[in-house]
TORLOKOL-329080 format. One line per 8 residues: number of its first residue (from 1); their letters; for each residue x, y, z negated of N, C-alpha, C. Coordinates in nm, 3 decimals, m for minus. Each point is the difference from the previous one (the first is absolute). Layout:
REM residues N
NUM> a> X Y Z X Y Z X Y Z  ...
REM end
This chain:
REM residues 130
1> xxxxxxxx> m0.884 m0.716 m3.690 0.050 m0.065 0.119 0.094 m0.113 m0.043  m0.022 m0.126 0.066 0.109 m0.073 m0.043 0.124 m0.035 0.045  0.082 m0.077 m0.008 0.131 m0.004 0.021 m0.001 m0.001 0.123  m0.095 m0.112 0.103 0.028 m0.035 0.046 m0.042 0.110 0.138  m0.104 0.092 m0.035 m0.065 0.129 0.064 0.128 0.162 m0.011  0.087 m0.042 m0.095 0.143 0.079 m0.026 0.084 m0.011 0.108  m0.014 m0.138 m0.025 0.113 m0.059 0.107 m0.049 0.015 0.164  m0.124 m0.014 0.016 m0.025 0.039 0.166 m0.001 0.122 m0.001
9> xxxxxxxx> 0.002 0.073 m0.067 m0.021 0.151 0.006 0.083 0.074 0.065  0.103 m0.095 m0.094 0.197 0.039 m0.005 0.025 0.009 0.141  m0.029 m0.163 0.056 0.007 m0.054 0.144 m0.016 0.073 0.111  m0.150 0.033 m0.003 m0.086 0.110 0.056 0.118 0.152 0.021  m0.006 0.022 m0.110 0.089 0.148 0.024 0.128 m0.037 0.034  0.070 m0.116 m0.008 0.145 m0.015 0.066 m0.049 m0.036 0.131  m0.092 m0.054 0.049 0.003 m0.027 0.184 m0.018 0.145 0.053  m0.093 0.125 m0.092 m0.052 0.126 0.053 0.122 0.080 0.030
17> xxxxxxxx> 0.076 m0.018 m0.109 0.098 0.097 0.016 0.109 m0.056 0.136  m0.012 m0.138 m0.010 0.103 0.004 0.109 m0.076 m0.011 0.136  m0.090 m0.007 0.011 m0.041 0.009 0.114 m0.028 0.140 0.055  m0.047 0.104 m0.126 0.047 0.144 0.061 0.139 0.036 0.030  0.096 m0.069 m0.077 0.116 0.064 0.047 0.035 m0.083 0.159  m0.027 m0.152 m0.028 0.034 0.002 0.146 m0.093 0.100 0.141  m0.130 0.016 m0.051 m0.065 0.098 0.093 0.115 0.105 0.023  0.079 0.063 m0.068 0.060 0.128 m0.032 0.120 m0.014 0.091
25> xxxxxxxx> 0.026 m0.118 m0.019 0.146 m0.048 0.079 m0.017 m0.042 0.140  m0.098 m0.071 0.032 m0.041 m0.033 0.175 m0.053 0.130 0.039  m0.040 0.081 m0.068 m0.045 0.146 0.050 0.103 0.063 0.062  0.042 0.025 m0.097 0.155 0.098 m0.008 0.092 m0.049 0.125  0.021 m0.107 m0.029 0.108 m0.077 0.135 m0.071 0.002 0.118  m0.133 m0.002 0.000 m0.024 m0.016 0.136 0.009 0.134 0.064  m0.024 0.103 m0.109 0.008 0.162 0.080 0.147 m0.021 m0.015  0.110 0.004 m0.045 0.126 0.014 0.019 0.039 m0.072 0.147
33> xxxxxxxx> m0.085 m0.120 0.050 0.024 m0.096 0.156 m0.032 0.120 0.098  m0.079 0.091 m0.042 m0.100 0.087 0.083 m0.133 m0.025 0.047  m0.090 m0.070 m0.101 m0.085 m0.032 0.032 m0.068 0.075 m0.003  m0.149 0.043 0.048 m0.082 0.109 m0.049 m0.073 m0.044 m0.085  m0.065 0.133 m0.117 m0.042 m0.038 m0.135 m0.113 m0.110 m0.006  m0.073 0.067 0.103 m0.100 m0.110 0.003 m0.018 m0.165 0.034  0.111 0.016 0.062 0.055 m0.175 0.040 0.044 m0.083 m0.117  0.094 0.104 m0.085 0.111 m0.017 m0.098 m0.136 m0.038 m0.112
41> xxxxxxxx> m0.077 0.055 m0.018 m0.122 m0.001 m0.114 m0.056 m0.124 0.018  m0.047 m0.016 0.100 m0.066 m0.121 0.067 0.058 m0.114 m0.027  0.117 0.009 0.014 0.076 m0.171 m0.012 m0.016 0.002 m0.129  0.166 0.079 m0.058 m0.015 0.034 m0.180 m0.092 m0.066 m0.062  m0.148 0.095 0.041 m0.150 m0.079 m0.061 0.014 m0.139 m0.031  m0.049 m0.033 0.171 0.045 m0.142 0.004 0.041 m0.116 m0.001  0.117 0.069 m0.026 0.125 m0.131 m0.058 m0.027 0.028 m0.144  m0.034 0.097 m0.080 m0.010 0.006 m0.148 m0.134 m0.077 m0.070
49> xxxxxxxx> m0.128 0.067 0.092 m0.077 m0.124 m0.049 0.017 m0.132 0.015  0.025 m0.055 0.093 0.060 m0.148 0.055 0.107 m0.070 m0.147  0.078 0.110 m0.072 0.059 m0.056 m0.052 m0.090 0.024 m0.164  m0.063 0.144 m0.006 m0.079 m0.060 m0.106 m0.120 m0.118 m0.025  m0.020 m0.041 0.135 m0.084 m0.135 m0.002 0.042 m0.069 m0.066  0.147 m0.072 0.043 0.083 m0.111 m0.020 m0.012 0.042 m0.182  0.080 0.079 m0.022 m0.003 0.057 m0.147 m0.070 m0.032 m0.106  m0.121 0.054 0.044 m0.116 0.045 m0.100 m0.019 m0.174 m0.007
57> xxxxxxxx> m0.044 m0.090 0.122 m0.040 m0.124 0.037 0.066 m0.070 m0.089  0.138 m0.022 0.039 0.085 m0.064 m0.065 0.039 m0.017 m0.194  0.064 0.136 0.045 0.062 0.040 m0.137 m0.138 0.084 m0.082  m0.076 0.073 m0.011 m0.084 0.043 m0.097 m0.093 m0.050 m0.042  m0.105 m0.065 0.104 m0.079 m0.103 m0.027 0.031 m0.109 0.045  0.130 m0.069 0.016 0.005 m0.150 0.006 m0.074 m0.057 0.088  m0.069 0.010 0.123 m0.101 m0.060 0.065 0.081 m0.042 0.139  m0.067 m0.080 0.068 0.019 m0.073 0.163 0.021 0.063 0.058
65> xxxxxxxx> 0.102 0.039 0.134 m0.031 0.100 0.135 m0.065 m0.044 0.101  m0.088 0.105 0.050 m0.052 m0.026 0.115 m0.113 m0.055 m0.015  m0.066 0.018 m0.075 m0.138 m0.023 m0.043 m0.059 0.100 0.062  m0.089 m0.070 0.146 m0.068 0.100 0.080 m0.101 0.147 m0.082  m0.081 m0.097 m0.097 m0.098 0.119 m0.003 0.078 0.088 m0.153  0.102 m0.050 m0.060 0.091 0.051 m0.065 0.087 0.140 0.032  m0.004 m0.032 0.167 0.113 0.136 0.067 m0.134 0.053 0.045  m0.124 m0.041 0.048 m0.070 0.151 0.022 m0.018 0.051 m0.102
73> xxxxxxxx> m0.026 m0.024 m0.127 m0.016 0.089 m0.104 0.113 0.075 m0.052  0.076 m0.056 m0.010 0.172 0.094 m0.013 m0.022 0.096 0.123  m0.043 m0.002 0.147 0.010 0.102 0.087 m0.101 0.091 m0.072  m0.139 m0.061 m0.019 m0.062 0.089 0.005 0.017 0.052 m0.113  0.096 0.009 m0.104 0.011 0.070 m0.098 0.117 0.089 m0.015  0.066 m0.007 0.114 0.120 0.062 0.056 m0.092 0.127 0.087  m0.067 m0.056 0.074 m0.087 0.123 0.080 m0.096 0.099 m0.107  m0.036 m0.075 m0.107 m0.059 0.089 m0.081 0.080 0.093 m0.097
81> xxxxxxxx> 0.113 m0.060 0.004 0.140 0.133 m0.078 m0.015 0.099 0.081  0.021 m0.039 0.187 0.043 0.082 0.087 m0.124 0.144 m0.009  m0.086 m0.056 0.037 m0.122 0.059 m0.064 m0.022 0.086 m0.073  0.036 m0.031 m0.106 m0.015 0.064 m0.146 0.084 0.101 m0.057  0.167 m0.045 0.110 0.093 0.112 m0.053 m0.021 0.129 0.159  m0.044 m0.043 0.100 m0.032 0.107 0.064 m0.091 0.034 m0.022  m0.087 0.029 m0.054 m0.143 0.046 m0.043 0.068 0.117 m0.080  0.056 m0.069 m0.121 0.084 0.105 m0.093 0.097 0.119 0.064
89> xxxxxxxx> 0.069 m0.041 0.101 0.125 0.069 0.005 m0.063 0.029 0.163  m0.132 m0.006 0.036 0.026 0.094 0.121 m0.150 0.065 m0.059  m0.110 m0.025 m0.048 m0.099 0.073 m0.029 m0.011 0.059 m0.140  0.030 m0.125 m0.093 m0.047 0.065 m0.104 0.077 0.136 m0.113  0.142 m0.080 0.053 0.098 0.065 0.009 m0.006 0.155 0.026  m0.034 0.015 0.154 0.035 0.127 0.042 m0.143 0.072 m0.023  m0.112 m0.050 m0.013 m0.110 0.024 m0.066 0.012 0.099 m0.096  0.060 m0.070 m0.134 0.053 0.081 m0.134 0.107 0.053 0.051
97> xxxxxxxx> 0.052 0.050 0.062 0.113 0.111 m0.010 0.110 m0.042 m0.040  0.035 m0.185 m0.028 0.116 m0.010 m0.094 0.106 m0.053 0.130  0.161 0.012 m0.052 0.092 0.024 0.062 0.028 m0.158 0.020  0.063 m0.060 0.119 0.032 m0.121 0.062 0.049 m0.088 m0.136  0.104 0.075 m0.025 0.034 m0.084 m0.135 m0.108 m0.060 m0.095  m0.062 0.066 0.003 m0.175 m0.015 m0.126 m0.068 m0.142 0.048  m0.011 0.026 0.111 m0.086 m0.129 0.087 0.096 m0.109 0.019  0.109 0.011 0.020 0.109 m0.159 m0.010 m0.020 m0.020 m0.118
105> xxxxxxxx> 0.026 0.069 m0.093 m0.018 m0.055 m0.168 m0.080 m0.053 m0.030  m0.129 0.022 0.088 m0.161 m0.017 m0.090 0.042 m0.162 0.045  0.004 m0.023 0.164 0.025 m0.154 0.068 0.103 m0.064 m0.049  0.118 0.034 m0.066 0.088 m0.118 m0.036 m0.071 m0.052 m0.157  m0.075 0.085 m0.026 m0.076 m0.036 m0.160 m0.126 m0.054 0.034  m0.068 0.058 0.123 m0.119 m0.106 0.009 m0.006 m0.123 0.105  0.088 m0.023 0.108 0.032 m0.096 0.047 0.035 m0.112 m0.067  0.135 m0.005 m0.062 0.022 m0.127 m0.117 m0.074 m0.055 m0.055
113> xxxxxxxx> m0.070 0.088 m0.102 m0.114 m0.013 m0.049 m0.146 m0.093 0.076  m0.021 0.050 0.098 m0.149 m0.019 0.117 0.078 m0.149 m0.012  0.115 0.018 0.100 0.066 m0.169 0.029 m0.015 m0.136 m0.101  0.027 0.098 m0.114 0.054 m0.119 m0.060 m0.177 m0.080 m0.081  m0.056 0.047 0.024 m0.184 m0.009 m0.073 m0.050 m0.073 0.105  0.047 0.032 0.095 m0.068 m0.073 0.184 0.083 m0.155 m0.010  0.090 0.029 0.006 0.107 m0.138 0.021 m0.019 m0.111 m0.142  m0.010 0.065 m0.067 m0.002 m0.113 m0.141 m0.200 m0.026 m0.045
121> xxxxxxxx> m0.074 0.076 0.084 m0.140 m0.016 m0.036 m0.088 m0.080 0.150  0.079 m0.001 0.109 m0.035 0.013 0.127 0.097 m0.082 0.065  0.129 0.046 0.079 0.086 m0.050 0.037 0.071 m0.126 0.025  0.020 m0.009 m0.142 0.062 m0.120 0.001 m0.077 m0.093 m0.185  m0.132 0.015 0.034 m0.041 m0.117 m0.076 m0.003 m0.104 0.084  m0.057 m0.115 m0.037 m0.044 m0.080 0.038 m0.107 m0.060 0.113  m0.120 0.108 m0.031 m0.080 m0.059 0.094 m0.023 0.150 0.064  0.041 0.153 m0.040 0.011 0.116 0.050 m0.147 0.035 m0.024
129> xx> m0.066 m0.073 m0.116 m0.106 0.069 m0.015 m0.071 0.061 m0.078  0.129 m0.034 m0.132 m0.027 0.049 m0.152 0.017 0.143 m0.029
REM end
């Protein structure tokens, strides 16, 4: 890998991490307002992907905002996490017998991962077709 595939990598995992923690923090505060969980989840979500757009866009791969067919593929690769980690953690999960903890673990290791292969192969090339 080269320096320069180090260095987005780096990028990559500094927008992830803070964009889960801010998920963690608009969560949290919004149930502390009294929101209900599901409202509180909903925004959280929302405002967290919104800001890993900007992120990933900006700072990891260096690219333009608002590149129409740029953000459907960032959605639709946001919907395919969503996807992929409920599949795990509501079927496949409880399928095998393994405990809640088991199935968050499997998704914070295969989400990153899924993301970051979609966004740098798909996402945010150039013509989104390589």
């Amino acid at each position: 890998m080269t320096q320069y595939n180090w260095g987005q990598l780096v990028r990559f995992a500094i927008v992830g991490i803070g964009v889960a923690l801010l998920y963690v923090l608009i969560y949290l505060a919004l149930l502390t307002l009294g929101s209900p969980q599901v409202i509180a989840n909903i925004v959280a979500f929302l405002l967290a992907v919104a800001v890993q757009y900007f992120g990933h866009t900006l700072f990891t791969f260096r690219k333009p905002l608002g590149l129409p067919d740029q953000i459907v593929r960032f959605v639709c690769t946001i919907g395919l996490g969503l996807f992929v980690s409920t599949m795990i953690t509501g079927i496949l999960g409880p399928s095998m017998g393994w405990q809640n903890w088991v199935s968050a673990a499997l998704v914070t290791i295969i989400l990153p991962v899924q993301n970051f292969l979609f966004f740098k192969a798909w996402v945010f090339t150039e013509t989104g077709t390589s």
